[in-house]
C-alpha positions in Angstrom: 6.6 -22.2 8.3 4.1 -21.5 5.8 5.5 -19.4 3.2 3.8 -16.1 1.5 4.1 -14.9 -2.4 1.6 -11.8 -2.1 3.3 -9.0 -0.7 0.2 -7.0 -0.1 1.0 -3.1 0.3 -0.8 0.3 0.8 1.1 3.6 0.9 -0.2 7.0 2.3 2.0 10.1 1.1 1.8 13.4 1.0 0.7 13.6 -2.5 0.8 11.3 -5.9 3.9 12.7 -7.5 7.0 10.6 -7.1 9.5 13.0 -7.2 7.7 15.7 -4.6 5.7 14.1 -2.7 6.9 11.0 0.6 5.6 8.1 1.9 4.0 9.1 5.5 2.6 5.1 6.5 2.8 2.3 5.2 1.0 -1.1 5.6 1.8 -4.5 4.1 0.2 -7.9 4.5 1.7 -11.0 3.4 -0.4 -13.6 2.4 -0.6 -17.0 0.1 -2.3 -17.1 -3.4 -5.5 -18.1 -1.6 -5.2 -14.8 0.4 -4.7 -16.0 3.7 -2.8 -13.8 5.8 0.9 -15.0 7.2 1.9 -11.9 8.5 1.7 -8.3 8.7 3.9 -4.8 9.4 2.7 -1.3 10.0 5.3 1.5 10.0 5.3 5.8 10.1 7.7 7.2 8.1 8.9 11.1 9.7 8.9 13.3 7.1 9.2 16.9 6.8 6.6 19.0 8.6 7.2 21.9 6.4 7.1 19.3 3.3 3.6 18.0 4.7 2.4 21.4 4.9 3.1 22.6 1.8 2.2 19.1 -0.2 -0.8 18.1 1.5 -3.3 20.8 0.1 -5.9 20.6 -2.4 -9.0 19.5 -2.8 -8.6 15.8 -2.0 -7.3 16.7 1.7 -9.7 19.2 2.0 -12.4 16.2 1.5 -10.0 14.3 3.9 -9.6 16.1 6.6 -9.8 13.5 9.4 -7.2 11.0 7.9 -4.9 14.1 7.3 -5.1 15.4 10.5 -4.3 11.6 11.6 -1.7 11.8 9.5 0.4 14.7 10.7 -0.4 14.1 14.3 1.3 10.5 14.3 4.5 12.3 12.0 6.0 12.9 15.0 6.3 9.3 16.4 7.8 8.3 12.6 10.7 6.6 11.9 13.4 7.4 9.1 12.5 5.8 5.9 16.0 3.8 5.5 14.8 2.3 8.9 11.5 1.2 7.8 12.9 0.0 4.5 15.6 -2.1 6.7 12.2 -3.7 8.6 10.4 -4.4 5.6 13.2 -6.4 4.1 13.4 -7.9 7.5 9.8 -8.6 6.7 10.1 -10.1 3.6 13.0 -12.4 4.5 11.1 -14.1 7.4 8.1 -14.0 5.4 8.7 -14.9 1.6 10.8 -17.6 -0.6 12.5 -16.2 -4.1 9.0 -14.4 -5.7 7.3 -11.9 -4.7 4.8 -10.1 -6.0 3.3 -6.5 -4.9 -0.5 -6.4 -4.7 -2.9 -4.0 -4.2 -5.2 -1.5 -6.0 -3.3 1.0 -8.3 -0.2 -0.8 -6.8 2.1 0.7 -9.8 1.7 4.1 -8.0 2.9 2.8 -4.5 5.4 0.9 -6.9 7.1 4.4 -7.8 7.7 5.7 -4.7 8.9 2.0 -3.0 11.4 2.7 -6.5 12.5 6.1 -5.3 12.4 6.1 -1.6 13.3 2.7 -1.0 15.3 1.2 -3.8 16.8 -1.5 -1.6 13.2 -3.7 -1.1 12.1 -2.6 -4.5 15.2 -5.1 -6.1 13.8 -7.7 -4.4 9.9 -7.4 -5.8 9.2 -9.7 -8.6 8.7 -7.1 -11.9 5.3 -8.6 -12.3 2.2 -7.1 -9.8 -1.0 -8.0 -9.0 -3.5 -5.1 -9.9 -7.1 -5.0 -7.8 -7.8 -2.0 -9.9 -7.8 -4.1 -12.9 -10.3 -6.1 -12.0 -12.3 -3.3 -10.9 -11.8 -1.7 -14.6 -13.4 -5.1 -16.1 -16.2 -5.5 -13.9 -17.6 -1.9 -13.6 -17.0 -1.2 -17.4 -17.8 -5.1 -18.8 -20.4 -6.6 -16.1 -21.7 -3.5 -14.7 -20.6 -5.1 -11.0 -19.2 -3.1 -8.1 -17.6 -3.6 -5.0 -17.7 -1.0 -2.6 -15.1 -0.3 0.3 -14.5 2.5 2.7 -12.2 4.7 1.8 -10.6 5.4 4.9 -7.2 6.4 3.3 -5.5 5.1 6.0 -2.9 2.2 4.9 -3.8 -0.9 6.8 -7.8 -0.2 6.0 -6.8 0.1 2.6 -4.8 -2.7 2.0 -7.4 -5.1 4.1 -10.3 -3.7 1.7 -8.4 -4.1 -1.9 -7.4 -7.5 -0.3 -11.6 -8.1 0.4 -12.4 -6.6 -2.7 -10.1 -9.3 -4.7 -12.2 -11.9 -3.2 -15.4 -10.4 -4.2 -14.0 -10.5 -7.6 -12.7 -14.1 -7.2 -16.3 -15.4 -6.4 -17.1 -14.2 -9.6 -15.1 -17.6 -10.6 -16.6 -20.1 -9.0 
């Protein structure tokens, strides 16, 4: 079996700070340095009702409101996060050799809360990641080129457009 070295992952939470705010979904796609996929896992993490009402405010949701709604409405068919961190690593045992490596756009922020909320799978992710939002940087700021995705902020339409949007990039190459 064909194995993958791009752990590929997108995180919805209930805000961007670490240490308040939780995971609600996540989505991963494994795939080879050629970005083929090998596998994939979806997952809802339960969390608080009271925390996602009191976190999930602001301007940003406001703009959202259709993924938030989504959001809370599948909260109650979540599973514990130790649960879906025992799947993942399920996940990346089947899926993976020794190195992996996190992908994705702004990946360092998903980084901090895989760090804090699931400390198990984050000891087994290779220290260095693979940044989409670098590239973007370079080639809006450099070559005046962009790539365009929905943002759906939803976790598997996410991670399948920063995945898309690496390949954009990567024609750039050839």
């Amino acid at each position: 079996m064909k194995k993958a070295t791009l752990l590929w992952v997108d995180l919805e939470m209930t805000g961007l700070d670490p240490k308040k705010d939780k995971i609600l979904e996540v989505a991963a796609i494994a795939t080879d340095m050629k970005l083929e996929e090998i596998a994939r896992y979806e997952a809802v993490i339960k969390v608080s009702p009271r925390l996602m009402k009191s976190r999930m405010v602001g301007k940003f949701w406001e703009d959202n409101k259709s993924s938030r709604d989504a959001l809370i409405e599948q909260n109650k068919t979540g599973k514990p996060v130790k649960a879906v961190e025992r799947e993942l690593i399920d996940f990346l045992k089947q899926h993976f050799g020794s190195e992996i490596y996190l992908a994705g756009n702004s990946i360092h922020q998903d980084r901090k809360f895989i760090e804090n909320e699931m400390p198990t799978l984050n000891k087994m992710l290779h220290y260095r990641m693979l940044d989409v939002s670098a590239w973007k940087i370079y080639f809006e700021n450099a070559l005046n080129k962009k790539f365009v995705k929905p943002e759906n902020h939803r976790a598997l339409d996410d991670i399948n457009g920063s995945i898309e949007e690496l390949k954009w990039y990567l024609t750039f190459l050839k």
